[in-house]
C-alpha positions as CSV (number, residue, x, y, z in Angstrom):
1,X,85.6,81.6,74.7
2,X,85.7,85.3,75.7
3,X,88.1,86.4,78.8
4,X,85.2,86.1,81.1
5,X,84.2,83.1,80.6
6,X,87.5,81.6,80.9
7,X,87.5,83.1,84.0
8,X,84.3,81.6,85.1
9,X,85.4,78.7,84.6
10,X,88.6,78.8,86.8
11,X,86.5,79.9,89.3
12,X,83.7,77.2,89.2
13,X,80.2,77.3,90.6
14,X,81.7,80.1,92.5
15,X,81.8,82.3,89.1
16,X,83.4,85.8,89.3
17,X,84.6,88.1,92.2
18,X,83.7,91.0,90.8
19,X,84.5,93.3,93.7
20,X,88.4,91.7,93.5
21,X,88.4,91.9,89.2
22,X,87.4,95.6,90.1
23,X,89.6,96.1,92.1
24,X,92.3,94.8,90.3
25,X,91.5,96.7,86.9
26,X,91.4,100.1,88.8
27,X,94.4,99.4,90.8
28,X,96.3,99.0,87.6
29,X,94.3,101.7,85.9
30,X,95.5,104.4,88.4
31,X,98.7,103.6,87.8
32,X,98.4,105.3,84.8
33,X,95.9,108.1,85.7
34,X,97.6,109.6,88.5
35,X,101.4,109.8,87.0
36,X,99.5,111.3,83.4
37,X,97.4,113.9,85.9
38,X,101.0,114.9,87.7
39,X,102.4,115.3,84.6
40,X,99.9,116.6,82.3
41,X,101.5,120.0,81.9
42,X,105.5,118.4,80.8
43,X,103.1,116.4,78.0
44,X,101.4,119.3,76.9
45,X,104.7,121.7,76.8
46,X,107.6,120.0,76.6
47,X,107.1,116.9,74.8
48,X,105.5,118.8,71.7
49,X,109.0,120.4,71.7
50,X,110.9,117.5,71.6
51,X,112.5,115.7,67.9
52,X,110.8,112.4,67.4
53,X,111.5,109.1,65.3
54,X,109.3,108.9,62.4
55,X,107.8,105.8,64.0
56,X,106.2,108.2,66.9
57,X,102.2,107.2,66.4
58,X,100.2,110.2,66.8
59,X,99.7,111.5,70.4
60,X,95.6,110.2,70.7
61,X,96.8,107.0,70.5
62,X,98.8,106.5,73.9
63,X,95.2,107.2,75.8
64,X,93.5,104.2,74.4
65,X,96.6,102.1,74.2
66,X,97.1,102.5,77.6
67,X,93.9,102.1,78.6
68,X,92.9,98.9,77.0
69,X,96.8,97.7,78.6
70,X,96.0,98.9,82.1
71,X,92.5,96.6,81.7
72,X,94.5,93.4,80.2
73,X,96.8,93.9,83.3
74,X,94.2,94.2,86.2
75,X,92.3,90.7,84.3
76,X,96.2,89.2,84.7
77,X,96.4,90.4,88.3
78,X,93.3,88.8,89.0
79,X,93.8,85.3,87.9
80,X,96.5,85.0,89.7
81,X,95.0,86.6,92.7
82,X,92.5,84.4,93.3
83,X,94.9,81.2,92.5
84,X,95.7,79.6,95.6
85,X,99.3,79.0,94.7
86,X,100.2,80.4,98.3
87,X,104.2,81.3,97.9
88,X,104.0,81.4,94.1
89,X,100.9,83.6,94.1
90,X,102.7,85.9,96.5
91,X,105.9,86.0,94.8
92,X,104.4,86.9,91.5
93,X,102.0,89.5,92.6
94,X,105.3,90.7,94.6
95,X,107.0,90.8,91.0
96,X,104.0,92.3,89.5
97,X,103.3,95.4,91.9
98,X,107.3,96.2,91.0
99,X,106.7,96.5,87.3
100,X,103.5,98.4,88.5
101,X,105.5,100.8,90.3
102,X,107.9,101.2,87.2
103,X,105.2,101.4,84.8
104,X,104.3,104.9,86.7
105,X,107.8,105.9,87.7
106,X,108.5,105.5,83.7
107,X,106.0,108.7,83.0
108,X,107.3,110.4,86.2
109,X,110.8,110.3,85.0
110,X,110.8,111.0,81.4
111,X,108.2,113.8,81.2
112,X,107.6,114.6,85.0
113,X,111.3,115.0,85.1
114,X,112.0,115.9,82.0
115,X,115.0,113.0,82.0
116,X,114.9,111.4,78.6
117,X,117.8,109.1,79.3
118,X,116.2,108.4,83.0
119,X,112.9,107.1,81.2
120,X,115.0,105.1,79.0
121,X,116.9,103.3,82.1
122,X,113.6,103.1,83.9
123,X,111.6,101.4,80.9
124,X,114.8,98.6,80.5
125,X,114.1,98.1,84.2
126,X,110.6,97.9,83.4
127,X,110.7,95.6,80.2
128,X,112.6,93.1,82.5
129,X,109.9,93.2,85.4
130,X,107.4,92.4,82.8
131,X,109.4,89.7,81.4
132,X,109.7,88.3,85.5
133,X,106.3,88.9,86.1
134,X,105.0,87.0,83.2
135,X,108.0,84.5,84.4
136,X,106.0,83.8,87.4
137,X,102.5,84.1,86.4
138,X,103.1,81.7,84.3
139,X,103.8,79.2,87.0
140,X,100.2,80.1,88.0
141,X,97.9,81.1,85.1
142,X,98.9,80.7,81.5
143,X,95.7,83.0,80.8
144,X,97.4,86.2,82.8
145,X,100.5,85.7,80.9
146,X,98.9,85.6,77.6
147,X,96.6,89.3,78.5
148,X,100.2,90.3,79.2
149,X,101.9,89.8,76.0
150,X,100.3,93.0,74.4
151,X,101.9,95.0,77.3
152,X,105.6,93.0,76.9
153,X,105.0,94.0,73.3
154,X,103.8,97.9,73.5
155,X,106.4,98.4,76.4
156,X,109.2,97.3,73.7
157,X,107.8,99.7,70.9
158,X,108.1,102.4,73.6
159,X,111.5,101.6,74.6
160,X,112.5,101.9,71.0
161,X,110.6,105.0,71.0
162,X,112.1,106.1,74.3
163,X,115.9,105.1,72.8
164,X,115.3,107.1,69.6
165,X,114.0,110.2,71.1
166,X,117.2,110.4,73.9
167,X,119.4,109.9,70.3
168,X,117.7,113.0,68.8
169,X,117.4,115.2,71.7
């Protein structure tokens, strides 16, 4: 059963609100265009100058990464959007738009502000939102916290990657 059909499912005769899934994917999709365009001069310039872990993948991989996550995370939001949970649902979008707000204060800090230890406070902060947020989605949707789990697990490499680069700068 493919994500959409799972979600088709939830959703009954009714089927998909595609207007809200859109919605939700680009919401969570400019959360990572609009930091990388505001900082897309510090990635070009001053990371390249920075000493990296031998774990650091190769820089064309972060764009698709990222891309497919910010999709995985807009599917999440929508499940539990259109749950009718009432105080949960609000709670856990709540918890979610904090994390959001992390996830793009993370590139703003550590290359917008060139503040390597900064991005590595900001991504622990982060790492536990996620953690929360999939805490309260699922008391809502087991599905959004499964299309989560890639995101808890990239977020971690990164904070590894984030730790080892403040180590050898």
């Amino acid at each position: 059963m493919t994500v959409l059909d799972s979600i088709r499912s939830s959703r009954g005769e009714t089927g998909i609100d595609w207007a809200v899934l859109v919605g939700s994917v680009l919401l969570c999709e400019l959360a990572g265009i609009v930091p990388s365009i505001l900082t897309a001069d510090e990635v070009a310039t001053w990371y390249p100058t920075l000493a990296k872990p031998a774990f650091t993948p190769p820089s064309w991989v972060f764009g698709p990464v990222w891309t497919t996550l910010y999709l995985l995370m807009g599917v999440a939001l929508y499940l539990v959007w259109q749950s009718d949970r009432g105080r949960l649902r609000r709670v856990a979008l709540g918890v979610f738009g904090v994390q959001l707000v992390l996830n793009a204060a993370w590139t703003m800090v550590f290359f917008g502000a060139q503040a390597i230890l900064g991005g590595l406070v900001v991504i622990l902060a982060l790492l536990a939102t996620i953690l929360a947020t999939m805490a309260a989605f699922a008391r809502i949707d087991r599905r959004a916290v499964a299309l989560l789990v890639p995101y808890l697990l990239w977020v971690g490499f990164a904070t590894a990657l984030n730790a080892a680069i403040w180590q050898l700068n």
